[in-house]
Gaussian input, Z-matrix of N, CA and C with variables (Angstrom, degrees):
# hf/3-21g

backbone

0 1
 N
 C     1     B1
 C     2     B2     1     A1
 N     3     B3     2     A2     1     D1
 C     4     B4     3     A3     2     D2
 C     5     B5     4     A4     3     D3
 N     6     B6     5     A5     4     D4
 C     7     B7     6     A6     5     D5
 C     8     B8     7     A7     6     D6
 N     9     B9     8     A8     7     D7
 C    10    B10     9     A9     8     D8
 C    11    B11    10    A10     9     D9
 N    12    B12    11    A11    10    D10
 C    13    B13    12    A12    11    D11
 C    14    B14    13    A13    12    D12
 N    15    B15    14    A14    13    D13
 C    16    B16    15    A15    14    D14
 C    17    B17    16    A16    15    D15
 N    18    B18    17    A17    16    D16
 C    19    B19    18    A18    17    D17
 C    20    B20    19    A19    18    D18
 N    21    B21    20    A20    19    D19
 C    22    B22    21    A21    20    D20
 C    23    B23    22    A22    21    D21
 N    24    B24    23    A23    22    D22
 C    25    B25    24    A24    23    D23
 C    26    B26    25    A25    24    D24
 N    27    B27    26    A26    25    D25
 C    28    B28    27    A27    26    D26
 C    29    B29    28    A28    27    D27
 N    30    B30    29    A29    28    D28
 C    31    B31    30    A30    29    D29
 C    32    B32    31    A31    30    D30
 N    33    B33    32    A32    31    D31
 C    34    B34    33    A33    32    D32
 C    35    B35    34    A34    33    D33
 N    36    B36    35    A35    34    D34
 C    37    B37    36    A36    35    D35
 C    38    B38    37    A37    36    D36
 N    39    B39    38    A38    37    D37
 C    40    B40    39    A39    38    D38
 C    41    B41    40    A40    39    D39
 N    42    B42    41    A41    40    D40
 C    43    B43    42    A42    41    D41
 C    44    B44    43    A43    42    D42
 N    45    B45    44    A44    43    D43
 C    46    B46    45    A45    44    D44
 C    47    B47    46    A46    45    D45
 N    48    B48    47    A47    46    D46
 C    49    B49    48    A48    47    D47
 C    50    B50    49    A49    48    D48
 N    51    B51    50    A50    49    D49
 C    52    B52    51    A51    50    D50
 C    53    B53    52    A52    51    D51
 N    54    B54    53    A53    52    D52
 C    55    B55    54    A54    53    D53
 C    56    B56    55    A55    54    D54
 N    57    B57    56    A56    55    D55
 C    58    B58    57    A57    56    D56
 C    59    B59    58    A58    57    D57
 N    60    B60    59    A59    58    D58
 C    61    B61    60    A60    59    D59
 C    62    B62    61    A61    60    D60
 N    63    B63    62    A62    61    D61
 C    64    B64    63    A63    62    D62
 C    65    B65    64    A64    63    D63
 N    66    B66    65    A65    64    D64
 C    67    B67    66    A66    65    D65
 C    68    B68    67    A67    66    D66
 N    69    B69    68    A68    67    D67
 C    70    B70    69    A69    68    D68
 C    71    B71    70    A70    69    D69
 N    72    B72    71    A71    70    D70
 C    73    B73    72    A72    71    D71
 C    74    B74    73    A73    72    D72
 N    75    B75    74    A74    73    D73
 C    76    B76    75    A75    74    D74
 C    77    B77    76    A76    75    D75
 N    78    B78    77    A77    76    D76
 C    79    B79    78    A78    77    D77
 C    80    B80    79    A79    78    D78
 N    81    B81    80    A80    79    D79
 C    82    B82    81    A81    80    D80
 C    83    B83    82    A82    81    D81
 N    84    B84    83    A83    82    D82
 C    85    B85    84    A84    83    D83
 C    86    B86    85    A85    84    D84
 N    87    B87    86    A86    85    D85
 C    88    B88    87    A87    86    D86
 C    89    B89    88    A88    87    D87
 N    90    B90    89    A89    88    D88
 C    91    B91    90    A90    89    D89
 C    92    B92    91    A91    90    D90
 N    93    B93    92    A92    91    D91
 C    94    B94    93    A93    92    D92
 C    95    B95    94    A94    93    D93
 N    96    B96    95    A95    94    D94
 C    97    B97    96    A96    95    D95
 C    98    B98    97    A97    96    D96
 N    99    B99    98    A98    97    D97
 C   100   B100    99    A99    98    D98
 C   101   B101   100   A100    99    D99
 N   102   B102   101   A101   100   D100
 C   103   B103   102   A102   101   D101
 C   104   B104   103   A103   102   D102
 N   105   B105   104   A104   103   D103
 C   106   B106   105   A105   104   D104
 C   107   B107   106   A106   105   D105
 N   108   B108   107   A107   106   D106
 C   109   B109   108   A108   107   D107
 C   110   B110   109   A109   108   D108
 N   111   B111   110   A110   109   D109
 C   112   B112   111   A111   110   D110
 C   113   B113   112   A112   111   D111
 N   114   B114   113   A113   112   D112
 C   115   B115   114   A114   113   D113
 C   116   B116   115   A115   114   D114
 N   117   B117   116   A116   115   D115
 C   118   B118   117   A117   116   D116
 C   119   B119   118   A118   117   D117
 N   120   B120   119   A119   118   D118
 C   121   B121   120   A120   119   D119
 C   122   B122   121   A121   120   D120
 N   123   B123   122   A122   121   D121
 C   124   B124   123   A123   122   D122
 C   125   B125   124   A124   123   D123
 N   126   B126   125   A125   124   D124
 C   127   B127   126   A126   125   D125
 C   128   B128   127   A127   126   D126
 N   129   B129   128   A128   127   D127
 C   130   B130   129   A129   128   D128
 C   131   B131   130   A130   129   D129
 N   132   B132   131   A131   130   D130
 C   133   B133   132   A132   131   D131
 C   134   B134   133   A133   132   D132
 N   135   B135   134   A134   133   D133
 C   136   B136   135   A135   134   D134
 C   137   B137   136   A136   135   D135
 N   138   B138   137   A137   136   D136
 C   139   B139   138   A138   137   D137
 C   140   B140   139   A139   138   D138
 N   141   B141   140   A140   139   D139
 C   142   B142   141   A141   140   D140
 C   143   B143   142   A142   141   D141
 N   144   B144   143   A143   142   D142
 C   145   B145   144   A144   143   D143
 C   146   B146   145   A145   144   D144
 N   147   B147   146   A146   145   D145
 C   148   B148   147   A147   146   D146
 C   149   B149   148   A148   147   D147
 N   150   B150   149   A149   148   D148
 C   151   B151   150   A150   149   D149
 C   152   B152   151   A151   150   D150
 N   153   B153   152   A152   151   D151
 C   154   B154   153   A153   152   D152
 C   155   B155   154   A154   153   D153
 N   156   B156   155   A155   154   D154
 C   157   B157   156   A156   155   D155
 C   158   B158   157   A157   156   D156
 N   159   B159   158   A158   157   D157
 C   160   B160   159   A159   158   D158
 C   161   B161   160   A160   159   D159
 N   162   B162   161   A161   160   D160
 C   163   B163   162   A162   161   D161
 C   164   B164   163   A163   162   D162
 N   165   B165   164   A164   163   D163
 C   166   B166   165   A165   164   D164
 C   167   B167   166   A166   165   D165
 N   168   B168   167   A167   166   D166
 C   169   B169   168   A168   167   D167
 C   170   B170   169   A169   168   D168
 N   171   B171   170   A170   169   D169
 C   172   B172   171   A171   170   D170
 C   173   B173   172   A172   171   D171
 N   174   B174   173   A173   172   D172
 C   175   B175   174   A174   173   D173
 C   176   B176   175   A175   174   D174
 N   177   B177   176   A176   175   D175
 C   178   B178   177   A177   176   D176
 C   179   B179   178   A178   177   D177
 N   180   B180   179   A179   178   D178
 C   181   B181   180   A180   179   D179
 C   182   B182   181   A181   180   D180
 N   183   B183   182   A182   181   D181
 C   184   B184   183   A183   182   D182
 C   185   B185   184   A184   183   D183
 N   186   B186   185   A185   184   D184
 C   187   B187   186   A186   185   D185
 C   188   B188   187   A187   186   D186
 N   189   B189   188   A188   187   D187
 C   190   B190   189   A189   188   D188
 C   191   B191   190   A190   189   D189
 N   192   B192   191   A191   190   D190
 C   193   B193   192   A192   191   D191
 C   194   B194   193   A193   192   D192
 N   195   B195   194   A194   193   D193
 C   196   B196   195   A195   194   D194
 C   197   B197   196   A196   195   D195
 N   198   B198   197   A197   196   D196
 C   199   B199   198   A198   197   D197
 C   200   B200   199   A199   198   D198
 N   201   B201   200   A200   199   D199
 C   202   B202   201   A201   200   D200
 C   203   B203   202   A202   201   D201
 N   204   B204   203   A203   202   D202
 C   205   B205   204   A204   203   D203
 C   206   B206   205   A205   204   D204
 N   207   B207   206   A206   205   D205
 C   208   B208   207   A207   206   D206
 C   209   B209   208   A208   207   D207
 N   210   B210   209   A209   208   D208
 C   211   B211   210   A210   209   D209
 C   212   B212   211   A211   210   D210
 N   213   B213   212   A212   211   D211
 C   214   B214   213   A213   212   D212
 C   215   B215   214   A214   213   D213
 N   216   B216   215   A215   214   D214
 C   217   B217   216   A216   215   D215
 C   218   B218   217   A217   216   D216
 N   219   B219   218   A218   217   D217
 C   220   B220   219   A219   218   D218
 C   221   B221   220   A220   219   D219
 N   222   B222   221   A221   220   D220
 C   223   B223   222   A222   221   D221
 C   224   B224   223   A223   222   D222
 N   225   B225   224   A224   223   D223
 C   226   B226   225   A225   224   D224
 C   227   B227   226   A226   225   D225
 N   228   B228   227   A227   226   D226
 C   229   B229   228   A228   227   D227
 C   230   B230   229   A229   228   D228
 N   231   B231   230   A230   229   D229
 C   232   B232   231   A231   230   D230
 C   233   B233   232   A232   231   D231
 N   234   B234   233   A233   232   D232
 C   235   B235   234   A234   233   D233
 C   236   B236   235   A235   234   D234
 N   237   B237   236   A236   235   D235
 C   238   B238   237   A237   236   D236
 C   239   B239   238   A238   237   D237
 N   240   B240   239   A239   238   D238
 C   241   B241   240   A240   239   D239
 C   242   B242   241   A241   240   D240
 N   243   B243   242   A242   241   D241
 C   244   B244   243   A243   242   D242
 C   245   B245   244   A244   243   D243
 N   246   B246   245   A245   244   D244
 C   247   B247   246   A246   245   D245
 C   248   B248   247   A247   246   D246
 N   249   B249   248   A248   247   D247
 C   250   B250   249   A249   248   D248
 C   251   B251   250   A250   249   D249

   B1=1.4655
   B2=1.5185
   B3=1.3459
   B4=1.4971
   B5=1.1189
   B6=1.5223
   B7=1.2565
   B8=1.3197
   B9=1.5557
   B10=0.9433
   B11=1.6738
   B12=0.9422
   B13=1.9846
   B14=2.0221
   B15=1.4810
   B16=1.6753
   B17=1.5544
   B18=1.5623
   B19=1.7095
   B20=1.6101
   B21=0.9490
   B22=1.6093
   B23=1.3190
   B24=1.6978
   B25=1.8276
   B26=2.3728
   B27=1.3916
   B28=1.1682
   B29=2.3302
   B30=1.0816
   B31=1.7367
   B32=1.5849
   B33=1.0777
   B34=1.8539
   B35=1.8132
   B36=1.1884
   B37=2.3930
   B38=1.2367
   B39=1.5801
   B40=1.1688
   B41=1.7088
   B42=1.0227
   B43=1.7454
   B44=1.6251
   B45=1.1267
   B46=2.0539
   B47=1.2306
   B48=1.4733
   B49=1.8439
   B50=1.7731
   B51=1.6519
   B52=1.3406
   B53=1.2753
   B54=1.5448
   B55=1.4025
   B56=1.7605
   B57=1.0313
   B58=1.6202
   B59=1.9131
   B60=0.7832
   B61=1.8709
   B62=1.6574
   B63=1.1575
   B64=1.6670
   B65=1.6857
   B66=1.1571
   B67=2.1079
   B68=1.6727
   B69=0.9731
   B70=1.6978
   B71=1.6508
   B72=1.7637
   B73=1.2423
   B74=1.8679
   B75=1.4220
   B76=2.1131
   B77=1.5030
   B78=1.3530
   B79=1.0655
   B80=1.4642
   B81=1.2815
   B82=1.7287
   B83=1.8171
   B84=1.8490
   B85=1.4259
   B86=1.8199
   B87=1.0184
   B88=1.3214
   B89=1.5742
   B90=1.6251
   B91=1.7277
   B92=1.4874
   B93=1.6161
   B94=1.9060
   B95=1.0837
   B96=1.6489
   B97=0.9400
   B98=1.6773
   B99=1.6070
   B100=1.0650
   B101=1.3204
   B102=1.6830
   B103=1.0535
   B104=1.8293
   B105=1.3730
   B106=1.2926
   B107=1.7515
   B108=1.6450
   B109=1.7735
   B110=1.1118
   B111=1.9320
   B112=0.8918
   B113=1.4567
   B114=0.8744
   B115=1.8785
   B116=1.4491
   B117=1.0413
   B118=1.8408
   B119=1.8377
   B120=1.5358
   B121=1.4224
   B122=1.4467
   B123=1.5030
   B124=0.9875
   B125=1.4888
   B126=1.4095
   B127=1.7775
   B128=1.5674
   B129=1.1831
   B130=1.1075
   B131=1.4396
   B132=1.5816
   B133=1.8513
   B134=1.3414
   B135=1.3485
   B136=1.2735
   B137=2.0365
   B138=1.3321
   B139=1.6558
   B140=1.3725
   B141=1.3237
   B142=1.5340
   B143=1.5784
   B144=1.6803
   B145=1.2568
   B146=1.4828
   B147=1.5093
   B148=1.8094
   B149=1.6829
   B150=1.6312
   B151=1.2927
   B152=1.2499
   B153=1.1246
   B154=1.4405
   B155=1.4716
   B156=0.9969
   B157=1.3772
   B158=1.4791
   B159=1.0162
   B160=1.5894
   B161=1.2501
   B162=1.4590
   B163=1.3781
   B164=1.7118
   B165=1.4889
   B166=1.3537
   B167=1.1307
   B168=1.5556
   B169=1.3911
   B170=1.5220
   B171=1.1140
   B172=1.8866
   B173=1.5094
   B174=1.6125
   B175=1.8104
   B176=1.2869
   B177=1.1183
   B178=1.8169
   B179=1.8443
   B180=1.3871
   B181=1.2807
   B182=1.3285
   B183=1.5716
   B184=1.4765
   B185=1.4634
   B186=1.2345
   B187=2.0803
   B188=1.2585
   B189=1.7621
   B190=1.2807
   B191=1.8539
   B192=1.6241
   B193=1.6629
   B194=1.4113
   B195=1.6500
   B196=1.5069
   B197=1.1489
   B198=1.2998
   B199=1.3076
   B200=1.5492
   B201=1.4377
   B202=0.8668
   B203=1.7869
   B204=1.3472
   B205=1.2275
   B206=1.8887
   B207=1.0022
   B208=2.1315
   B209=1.1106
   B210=2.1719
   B211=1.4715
   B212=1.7479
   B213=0.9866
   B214=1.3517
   B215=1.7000
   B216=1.5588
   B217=0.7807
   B218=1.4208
   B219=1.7851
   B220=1.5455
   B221=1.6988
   B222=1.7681
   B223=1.8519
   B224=1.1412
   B225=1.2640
   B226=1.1290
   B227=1.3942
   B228=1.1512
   B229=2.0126
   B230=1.5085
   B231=1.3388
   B232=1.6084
   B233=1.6976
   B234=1.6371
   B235=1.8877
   B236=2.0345
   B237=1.5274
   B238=1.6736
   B239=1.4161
   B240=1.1863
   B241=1.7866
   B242=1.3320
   B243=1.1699
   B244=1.4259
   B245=1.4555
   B246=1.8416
   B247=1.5612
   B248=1.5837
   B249=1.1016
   B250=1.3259
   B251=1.6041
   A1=109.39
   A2=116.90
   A3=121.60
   A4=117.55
   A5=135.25
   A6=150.95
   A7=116.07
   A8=125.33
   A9=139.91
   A10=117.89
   A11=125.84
   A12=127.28
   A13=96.14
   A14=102.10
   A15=101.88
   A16=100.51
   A17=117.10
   A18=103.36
   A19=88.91
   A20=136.32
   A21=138.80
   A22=120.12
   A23=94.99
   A24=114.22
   A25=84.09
   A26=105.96
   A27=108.72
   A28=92.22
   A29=80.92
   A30=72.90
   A31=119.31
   A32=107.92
   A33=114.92
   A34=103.42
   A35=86.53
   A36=87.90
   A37=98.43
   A38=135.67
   A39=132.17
   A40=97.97
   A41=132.16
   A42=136.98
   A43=83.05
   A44=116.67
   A45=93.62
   A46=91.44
   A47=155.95
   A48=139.20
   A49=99.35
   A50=110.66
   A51=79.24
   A52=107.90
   A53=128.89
   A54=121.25
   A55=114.88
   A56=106.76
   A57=113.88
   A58=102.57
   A59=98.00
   A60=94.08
   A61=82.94
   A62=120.28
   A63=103.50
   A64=116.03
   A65=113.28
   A66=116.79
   A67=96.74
   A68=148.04
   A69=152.52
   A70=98.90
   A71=104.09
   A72=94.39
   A73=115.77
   A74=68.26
   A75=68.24
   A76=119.57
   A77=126.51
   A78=121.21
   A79=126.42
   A80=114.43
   A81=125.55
   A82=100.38
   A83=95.86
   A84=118.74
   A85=106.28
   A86=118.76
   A87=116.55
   A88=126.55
   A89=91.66
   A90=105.21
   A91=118.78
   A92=103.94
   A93=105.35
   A94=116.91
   A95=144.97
   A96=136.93
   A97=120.10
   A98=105.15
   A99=105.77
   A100=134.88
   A101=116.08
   A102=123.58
   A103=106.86
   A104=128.12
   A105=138.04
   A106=103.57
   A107=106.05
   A108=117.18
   A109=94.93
   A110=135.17
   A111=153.54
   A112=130.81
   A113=152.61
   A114=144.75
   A115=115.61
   A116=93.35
   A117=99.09
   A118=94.74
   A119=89.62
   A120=103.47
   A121=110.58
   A122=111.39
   A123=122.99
   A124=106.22
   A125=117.20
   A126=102.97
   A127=107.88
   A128=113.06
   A129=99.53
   A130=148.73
   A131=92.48
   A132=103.88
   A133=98.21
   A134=143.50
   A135=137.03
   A136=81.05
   A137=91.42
   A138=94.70
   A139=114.97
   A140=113.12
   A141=126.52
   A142=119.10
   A143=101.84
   A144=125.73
   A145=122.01
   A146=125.61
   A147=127.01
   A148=110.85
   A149=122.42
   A150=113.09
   A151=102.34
   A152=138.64
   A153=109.93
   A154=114.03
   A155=149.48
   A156=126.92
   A157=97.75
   A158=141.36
   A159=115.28
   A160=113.82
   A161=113.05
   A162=115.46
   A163=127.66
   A164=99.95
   A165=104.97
   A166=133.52
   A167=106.39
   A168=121.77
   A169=110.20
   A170=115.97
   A171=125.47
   A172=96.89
   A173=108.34
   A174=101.03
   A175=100.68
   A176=122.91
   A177=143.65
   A178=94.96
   A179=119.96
   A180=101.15
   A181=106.03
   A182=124.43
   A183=117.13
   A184=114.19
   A185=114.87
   A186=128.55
   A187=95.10
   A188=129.94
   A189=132.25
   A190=96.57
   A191=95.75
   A192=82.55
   A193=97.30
   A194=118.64
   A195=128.78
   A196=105.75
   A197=123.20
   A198=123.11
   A199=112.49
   A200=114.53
   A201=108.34
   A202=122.16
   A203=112.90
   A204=145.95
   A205=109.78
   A206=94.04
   A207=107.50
   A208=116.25
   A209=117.50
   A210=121.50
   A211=88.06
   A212=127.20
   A213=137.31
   A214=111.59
   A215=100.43
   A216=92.81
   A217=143.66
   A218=107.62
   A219=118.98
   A220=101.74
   A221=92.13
   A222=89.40
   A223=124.81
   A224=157.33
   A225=146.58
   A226=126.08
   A227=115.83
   A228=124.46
   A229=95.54
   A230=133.45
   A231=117.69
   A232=109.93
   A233=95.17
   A234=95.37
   A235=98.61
   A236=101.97
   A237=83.42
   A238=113.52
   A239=111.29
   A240=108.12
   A241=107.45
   A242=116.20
   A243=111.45
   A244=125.67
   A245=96.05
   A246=108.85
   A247=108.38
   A248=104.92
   A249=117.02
   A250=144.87
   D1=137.08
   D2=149.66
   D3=-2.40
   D4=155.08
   D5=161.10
   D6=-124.52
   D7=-47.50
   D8=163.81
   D9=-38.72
   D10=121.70
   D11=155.51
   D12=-35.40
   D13=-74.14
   D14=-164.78
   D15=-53.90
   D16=-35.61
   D17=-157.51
   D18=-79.88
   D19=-8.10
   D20=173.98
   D21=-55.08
   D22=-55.00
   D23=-152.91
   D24=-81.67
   D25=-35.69
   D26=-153.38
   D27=-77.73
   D28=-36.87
   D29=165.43
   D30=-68.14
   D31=-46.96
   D32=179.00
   D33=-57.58
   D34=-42.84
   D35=174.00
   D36=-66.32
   D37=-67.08
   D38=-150.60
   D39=-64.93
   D40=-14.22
   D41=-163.27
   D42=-98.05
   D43=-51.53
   D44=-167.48
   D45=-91.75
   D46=0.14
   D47=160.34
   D48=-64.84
   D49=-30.27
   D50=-165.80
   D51=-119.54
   D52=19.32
   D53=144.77
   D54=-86.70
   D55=-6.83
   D56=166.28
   D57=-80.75
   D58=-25.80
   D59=-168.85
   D60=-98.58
   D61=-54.56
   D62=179.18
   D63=-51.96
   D64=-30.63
   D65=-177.63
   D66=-84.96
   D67=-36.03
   D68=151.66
   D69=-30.44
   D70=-79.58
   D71=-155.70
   D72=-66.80
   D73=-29.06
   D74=171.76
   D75=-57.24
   D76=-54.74
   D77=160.25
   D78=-35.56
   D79=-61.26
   D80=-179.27
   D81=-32.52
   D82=-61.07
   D83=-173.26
   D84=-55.49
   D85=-24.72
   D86=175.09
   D87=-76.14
   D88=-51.07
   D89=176.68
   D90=-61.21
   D91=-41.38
   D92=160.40
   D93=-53.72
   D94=-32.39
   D95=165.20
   D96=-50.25
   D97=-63.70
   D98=179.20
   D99=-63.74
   D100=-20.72
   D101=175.04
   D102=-77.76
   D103=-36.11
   D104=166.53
   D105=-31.33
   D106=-55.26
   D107=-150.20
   D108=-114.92
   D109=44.99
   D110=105.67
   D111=-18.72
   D112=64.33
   D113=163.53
   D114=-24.25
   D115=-62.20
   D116=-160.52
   D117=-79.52
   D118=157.74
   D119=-177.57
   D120=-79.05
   D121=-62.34
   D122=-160.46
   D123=-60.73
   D124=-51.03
   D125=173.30
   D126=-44.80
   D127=-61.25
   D128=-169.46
   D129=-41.54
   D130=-28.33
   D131=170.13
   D132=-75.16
   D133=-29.70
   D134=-153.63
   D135=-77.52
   D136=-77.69
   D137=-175.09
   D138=-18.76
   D139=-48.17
   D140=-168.44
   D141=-28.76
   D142=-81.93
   D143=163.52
   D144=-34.24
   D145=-35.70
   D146=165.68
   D147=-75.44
   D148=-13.00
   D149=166.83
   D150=-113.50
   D151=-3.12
   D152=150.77
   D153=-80.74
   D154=-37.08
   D155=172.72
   D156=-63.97
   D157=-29.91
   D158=177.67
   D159=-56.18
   D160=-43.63
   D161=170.40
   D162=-49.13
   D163=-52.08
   D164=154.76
   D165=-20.16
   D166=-61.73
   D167=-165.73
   D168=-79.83
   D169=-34.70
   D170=170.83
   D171=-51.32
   D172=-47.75
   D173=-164.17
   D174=-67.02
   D175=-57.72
   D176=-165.43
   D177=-44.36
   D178=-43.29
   D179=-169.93
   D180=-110.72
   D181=16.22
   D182=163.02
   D183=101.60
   D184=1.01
   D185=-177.94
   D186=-68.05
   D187=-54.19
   D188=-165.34
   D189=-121.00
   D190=164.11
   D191=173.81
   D192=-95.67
   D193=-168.01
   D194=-169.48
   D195=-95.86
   D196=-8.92
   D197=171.02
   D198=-81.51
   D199=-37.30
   D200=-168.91
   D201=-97.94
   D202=-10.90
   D203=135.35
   D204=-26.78
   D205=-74.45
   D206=176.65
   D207=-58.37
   D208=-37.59
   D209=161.27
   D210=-48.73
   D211=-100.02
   D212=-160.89
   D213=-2.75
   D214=-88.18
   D215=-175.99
   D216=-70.32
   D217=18.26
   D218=-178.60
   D219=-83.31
   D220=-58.35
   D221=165.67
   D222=-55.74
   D223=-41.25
   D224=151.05
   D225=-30.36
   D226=-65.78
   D227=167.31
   D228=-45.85
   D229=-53.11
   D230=-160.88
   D231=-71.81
   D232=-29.98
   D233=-168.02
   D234=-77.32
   D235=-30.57
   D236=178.17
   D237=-66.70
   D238=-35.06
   D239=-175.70
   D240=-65.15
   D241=-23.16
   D242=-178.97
   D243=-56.95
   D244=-41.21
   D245=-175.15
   D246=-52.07
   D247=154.92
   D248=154.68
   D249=-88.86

């Protein structure tokens, strides 16, 4: 453990950034699911647009990279158009 006061306070931050970035990505990871095992088309584009900015927002603060963020959301846009 820490000794330091700062290396203290900076462990207690780094412990809630990354159960906050762990409850984000879980979510993100959830809504791709659901938006994946979607039927209908039309929900689905609606859905679309609220997980890609989630995605966004994972890249924007560093959870996912931007590359891999853009993978995301390329597969996603191709599998909704796909539906019928």
């Amino acid at each position: 453990m820490a000794n330091h006061a700062a290396t203290k306070k900076d462990s207690r931050q780094a412990q809630k950034r990354r159960e906050k970035n762990r409850y984000y990505a879980k979510t993100t990871r959830n809504a791709i699911r659901d938006l994946k095992a979607e039927p209908a088309k039309d929900v689905a584009v609606k859905d679309l647009s609220n997980v890609i900015s989630m995605i966004d927002k994972l890249a924007k603060t560093g959870v996912v990279h931007k590359n891999k963020a853009a993978n995301l959301k390329s597969k996603l846009a191709k599998q909704v158009n796909k539906k019928a």
